[in-house]
N, C-alpha and C positions, 0 to 999 in steps of 0.2 A: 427447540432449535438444536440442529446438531452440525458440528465442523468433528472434519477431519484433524486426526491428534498425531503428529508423526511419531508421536514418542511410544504411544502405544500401536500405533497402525493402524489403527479402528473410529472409525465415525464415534462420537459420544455426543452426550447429549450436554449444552454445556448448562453447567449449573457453577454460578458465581463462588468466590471462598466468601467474600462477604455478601451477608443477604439480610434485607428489612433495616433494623433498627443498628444491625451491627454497621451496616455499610454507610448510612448516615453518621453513627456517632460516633463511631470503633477508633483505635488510637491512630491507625494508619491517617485516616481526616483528619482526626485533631493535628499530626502533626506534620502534615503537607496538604494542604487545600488542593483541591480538581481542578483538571483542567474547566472550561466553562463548559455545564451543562445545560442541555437543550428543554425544551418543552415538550415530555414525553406523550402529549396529547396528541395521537395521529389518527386519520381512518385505516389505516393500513396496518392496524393493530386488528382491526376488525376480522376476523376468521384466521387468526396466531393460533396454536393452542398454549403459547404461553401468554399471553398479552393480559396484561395487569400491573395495575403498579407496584412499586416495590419489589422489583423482580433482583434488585441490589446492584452491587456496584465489581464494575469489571476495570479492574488495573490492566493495561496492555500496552506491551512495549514491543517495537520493532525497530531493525538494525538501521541507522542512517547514514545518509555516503558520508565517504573521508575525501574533503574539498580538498583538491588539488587542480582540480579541472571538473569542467559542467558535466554536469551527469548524462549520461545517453538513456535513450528511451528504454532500453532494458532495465537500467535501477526505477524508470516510472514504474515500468509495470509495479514492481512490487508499492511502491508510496501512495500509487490511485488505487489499488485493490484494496489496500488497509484504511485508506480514507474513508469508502464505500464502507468497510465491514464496520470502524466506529460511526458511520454517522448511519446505515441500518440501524447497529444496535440500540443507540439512541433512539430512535423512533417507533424502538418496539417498546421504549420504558425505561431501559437499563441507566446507569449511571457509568457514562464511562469515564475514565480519566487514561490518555491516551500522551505517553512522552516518546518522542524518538532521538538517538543522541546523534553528533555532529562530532566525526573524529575528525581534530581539528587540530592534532598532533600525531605523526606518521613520517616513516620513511618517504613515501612518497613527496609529499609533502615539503618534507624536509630539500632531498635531491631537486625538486621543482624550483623550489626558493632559493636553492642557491646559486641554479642555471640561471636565473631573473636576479641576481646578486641581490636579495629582496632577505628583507625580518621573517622566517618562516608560521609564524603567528599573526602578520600582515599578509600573508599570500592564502593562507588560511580565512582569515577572517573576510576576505576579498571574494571569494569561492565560497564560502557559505552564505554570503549575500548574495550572489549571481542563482544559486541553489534555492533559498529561499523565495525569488523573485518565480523561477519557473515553477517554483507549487504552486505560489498565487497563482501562476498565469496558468496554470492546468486545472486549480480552484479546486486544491489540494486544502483543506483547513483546517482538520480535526486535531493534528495533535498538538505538542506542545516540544521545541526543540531546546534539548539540552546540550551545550558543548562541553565536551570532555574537560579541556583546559580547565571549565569551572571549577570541578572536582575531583581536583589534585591530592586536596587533603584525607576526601575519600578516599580515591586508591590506596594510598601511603596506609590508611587504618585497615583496609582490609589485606595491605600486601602484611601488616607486622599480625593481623590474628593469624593467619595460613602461617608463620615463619613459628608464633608462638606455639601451633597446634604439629610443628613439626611435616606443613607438608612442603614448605618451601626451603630451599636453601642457596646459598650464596657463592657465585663461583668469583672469585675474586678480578677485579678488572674489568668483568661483564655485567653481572649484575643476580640478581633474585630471580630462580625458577620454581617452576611447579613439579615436585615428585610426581611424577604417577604413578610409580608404586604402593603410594598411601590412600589413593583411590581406587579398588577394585572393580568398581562398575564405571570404570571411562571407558565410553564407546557404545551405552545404551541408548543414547539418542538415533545413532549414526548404525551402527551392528561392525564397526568398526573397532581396531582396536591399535593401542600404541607400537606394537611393532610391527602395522600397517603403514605406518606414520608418517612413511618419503614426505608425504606434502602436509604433513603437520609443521613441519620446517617452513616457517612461514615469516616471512616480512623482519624480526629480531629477533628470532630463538634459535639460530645457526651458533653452534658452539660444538667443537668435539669435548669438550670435558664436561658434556653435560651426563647425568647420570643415567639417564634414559633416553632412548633416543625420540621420543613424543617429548619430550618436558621442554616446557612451553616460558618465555621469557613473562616475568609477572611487573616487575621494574629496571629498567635499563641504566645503568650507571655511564656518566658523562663525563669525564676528566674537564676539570675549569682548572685553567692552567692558574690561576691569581688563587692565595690563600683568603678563603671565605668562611662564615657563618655556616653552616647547616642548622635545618633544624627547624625555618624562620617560613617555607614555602616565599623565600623568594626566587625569583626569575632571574637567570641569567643566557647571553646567548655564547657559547664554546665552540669557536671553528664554523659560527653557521649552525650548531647545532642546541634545539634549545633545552634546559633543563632547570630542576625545582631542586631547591633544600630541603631536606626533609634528613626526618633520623633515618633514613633508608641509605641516605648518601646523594648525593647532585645524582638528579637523572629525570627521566622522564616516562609515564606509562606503558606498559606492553601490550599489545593489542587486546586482546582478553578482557584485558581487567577495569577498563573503562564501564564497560557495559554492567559487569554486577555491580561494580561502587555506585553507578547511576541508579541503579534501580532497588537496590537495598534503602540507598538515602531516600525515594520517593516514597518507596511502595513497602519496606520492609523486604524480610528475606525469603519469603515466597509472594507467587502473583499469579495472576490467570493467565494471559496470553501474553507470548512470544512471538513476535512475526519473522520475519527475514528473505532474504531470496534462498532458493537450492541450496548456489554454491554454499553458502556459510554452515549449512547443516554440521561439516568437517571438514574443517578442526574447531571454526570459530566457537558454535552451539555448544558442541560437546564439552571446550573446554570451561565457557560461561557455566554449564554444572556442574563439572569438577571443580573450579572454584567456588561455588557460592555453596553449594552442598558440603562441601570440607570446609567452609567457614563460619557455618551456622552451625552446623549440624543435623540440619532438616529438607526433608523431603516429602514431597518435590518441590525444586525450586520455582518450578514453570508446571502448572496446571496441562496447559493446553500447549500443544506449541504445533505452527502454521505456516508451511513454506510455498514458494509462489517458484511454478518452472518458469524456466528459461527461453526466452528470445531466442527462436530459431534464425540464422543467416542462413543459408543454404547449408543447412545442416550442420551447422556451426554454431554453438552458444555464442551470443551477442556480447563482447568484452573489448575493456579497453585498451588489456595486452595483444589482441589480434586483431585491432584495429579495421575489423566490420561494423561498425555503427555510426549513428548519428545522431547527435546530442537532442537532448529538448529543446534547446536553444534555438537550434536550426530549426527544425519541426515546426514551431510554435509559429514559425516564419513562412509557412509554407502551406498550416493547415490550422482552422481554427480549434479550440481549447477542447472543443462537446465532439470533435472528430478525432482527436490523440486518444478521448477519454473513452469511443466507443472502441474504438478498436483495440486498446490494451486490457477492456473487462469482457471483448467479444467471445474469450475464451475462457474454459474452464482453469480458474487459474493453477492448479495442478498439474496442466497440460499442458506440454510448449504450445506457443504461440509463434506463427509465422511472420516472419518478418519480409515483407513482399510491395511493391507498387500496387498489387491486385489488393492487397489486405487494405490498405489507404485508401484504394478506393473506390469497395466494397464500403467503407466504415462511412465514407462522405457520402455515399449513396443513401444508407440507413438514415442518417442525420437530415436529409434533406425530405427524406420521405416521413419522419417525424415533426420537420416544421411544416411543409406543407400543410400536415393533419392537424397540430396544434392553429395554423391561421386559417381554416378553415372553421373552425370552431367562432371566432368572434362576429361570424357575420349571420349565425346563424338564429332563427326567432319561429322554429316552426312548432308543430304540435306532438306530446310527451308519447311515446312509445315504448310500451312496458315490456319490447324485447331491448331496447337498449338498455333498460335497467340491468337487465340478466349478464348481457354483454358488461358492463362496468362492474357489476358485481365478480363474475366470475372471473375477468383479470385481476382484481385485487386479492383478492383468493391465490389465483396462482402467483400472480408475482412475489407473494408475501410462502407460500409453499416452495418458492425456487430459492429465495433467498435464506431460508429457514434447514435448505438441506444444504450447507455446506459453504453457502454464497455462491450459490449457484447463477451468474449474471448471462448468463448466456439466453439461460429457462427465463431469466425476469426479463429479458429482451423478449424472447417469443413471443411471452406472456402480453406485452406491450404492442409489438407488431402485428399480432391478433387480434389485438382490441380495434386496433387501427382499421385491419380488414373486416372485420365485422359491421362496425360504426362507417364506414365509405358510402354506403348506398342507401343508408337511413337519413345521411347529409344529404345528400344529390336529392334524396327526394323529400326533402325537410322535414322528418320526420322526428328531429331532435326536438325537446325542448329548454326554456331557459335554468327550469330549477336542472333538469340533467345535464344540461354544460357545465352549468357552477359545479353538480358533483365532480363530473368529470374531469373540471379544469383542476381542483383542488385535486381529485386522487394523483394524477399529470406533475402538480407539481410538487408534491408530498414526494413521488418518484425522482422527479429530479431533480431534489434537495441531496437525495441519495445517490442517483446515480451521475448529475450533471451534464446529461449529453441533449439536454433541450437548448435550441438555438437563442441567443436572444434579438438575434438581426433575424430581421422578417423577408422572408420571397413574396416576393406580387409574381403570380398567375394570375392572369384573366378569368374569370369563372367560367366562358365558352369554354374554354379550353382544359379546367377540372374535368368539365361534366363529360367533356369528349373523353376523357382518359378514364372516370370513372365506368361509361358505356361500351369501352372498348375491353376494361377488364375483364365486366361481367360478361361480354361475349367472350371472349379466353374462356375463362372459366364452363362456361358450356359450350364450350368446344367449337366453336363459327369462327375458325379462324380465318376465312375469307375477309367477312365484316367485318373482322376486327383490325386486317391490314386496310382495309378500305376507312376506316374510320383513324389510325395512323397516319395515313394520306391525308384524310382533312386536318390532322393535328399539324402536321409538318407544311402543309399550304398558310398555317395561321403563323409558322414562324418559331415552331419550337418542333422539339423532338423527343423521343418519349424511349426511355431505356429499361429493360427489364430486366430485374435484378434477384438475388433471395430473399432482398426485405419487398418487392413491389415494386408497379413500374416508377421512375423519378421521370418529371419532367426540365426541360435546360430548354434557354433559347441557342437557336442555330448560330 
């Protein structure tokens, strides 16, 4: 199996840090249990070349939204792709253990809460339930979500080794930043560097007295007007704005520093995969290494690391400061779960992705010419045909080939839709039999345990009206396209209409 590695820029092959006995026993298990793992017994391990057990265990973490408002279907893309890539990996053996965190303290956040005269930890926690609810509802499941707020007292221990190791220091009244002069490789993620930095100024690190013009805020100091304890991680809220005791001083985390304190406490100070969308590559990624790397002292912090393009609007990255988008929310309302999920994996995720009315519904079209095929299957009892064997065999071959070079879903879509057009005319002419449906229906749902774009509401077509659609293809296909308008004609007399698309034709009544 190989993913692309932004850090190096080359496809690799990935090979776990823990493997066999280590990643079962090793202290990182001892001392954080996995998220739940699966049943690595699949068919679709069947012609892998790495497929076997014990192939070890892969840590991976990717960036999660900062609740302040529902997320738009641009942060999906990124949450279903990595859904997809832990719950692949799982079914080719691996052990995954897969966390993503909930920045659930933020400017934004904050300024939100207090236009809603609301506890910003209440507006928060209100927003990461709305958040939560539309994974379910997109049947998102893999990982495991941690909120920053939990680990406070993390941050606080990793902001004082960076302060002991001399790379952080203290501007008075502000708070705790990060040197970047003590980091000589900030900016080998990105090939950027700190006096590129205009937009490394980002969200609390605007300060002129800071000492570099990249140096990124690591703890933000909060004036509480009432003489208090520190020291004790308690909460209090100051003007609307909330903040922790801690020997740092009342204050509260910098963007940055959530993410390594989360993942150091889970996984230790290195780990395999890194996810996130683009934009975070810079400042956010690069500065998550410069911290966690000047706090351990070890490298690399991140094995592999994996970014997902951006949501085209007419040629506008899809955000919620340019207010081109539309939430999942909405969406969820508009189209069902297995149609948001095909069309945000329709593309190679490296690749922007169009954001269009045609992209919805092209993606519904896919979806419906997939249940058709999946309800065509239960009615079927005819006699075994050792070319649909070759057909079922050699999708699972490719589909497990496409997803092996990179998460390639596009090719595992082909890969499926081929199967589809292969198997159409061996149905019409019942030439299936029952032990090959059962393979069939299992390798189908093996697939969309992984990818989830199989319907679970069922269409009734008539079967006149299948087999007219099936007879009408195969003449397309050999070129009569006379008959085959003439055979449209008797399909549109029965009361439906038949659309030709790139996945095949779908049928809709009139």
């Amino acid at each position: 199996m190989n993913i692309y590695n932004t850090l190096t820029k080359t496809k690799e092959r990935l090979i776990p840090r823990l493997r066999g006995a280590e990643a079962r026993y090793g202290e990182a298990k001892a001392r954080h249990p996995s998220a739940d793992s699966t049943d690595s017994t699949s068919s679709l391990q069947a012609g892998s070349s790495q497929a076997s057990s014990g192939l070890g265990k892969i840590q991976m973490f990717v960036c999660g939204p900062t609740v302040y408002d529902y997320i738009h279907i641009g942060n999906a893309r990124t949450f279903v792709f990595f859904d997809v890539v832990a719950k692949y990996l799982r079914s080719q053996g691996y052990e995954v253990d897969y966390i993503q965190n909930i920045t659930d303290i933020d400017d934004k956040i904050i300024k939100r809460a207090q236009e809603a005269g609301q506890n910003p930890l209440d507006w928060a926690k209100e927003y990461r339930q709305k958040f939560e609810e539309d994974m379910k509802d997109l049947e998102v499941s893999s990982p495991r979500y941690i909120p920053a707020t939990d680990h406070i007292k993390q941050v606080v221990g990793q902001v004082k080794k960076l302060i002991e190791k001399k790379h952080a220091y203290l501007i008075e009244n502000d708070g705790y930043y990060f040197d970047l002069k003590t980091f000589p490789e900030y900016g080998k993620l990105s090939g950027r560097k700190s006096e590129m930095a205009d937009d490394a100024v980002t969200r609390i690190d605007e300060n002129d007295k800071k000492r570099n013009k990249g140096d990124f805020c690591l703890w933000k100091l909060v004036k509480i007007d009432k003489e208090l304890e520190i020291g004790n991680s308690k909460f209090e809220i100051a003007n609307g704005e909330p903040a922790w005791g801690s020997p740092l001083g009342w204050g509260r985390p910098g963007w940055h520093i959530e993410d390594t304190a989360i993942t150091e406490h889970f996984f230790g100070p290195q780990y395999d995969i890194h996810g996130g969308g683009q934009d975070l590559i810079f400042p956010h990624h690069e500065a998550e290494i410069t911290q966690q790397e000047s706090a351990s002292g070890k490298k690399p912090f991140v094995k592999y690391w994996m970014h997902v393009a951006f949501l085209i609007n007419k040629d506008q990255k899809m955000s919620k400061s340019l207010g081109n988008f539309e939430t999942v929310n909405e969406l969820l309302k508009k189209y069902p779960k297995e149609v948001l999920r095909f069309y945000l994996l329709s593309s190679y995720y490296r690749s922007p992705l169009d954001y269009s009315d045609m992209m919805f519904k092209q993606s519904r079209v896919a979806i419906s010419r997939i249940a058709e095929f999946v309800q065509k299957l239960e009615k079927i009892n005819g006699a075994d045909n050792k070319t649909a064997d070759q057909h079922i065999k050699e999708a699972k071959k490719k589909f497990v080939e496409a997803m092996d070079n990179d998460f390639n879903t596009p090719e595992a879509f082909a890969s499926l839709f081929e199967l589809i057009r292969n198997l159409n005319p061996l149905i019409v002419s019942n030439e299936l039999g029952k032990e090959q449906v059962k393979n069939l229906t299992k390798l189908l749902t093996e697939i969309d345990e992984i990818l989830g774009v199989i319907p679970e509401e069922k269409q009734k077509t008539p079967q006149e009206v299948e087999e007219l659609v099936e007879k009408r293809e195969k003449l397309r296909q050999d070129k009569h396209y006379a008959e085959s308008d003439e055979v449209r004609s008797e399909i549109e007399k029965l009361g439906f209409q038949i659309e030709d698309t790139m996945y095949g034709p779908v049928i809709n009544r009139k």
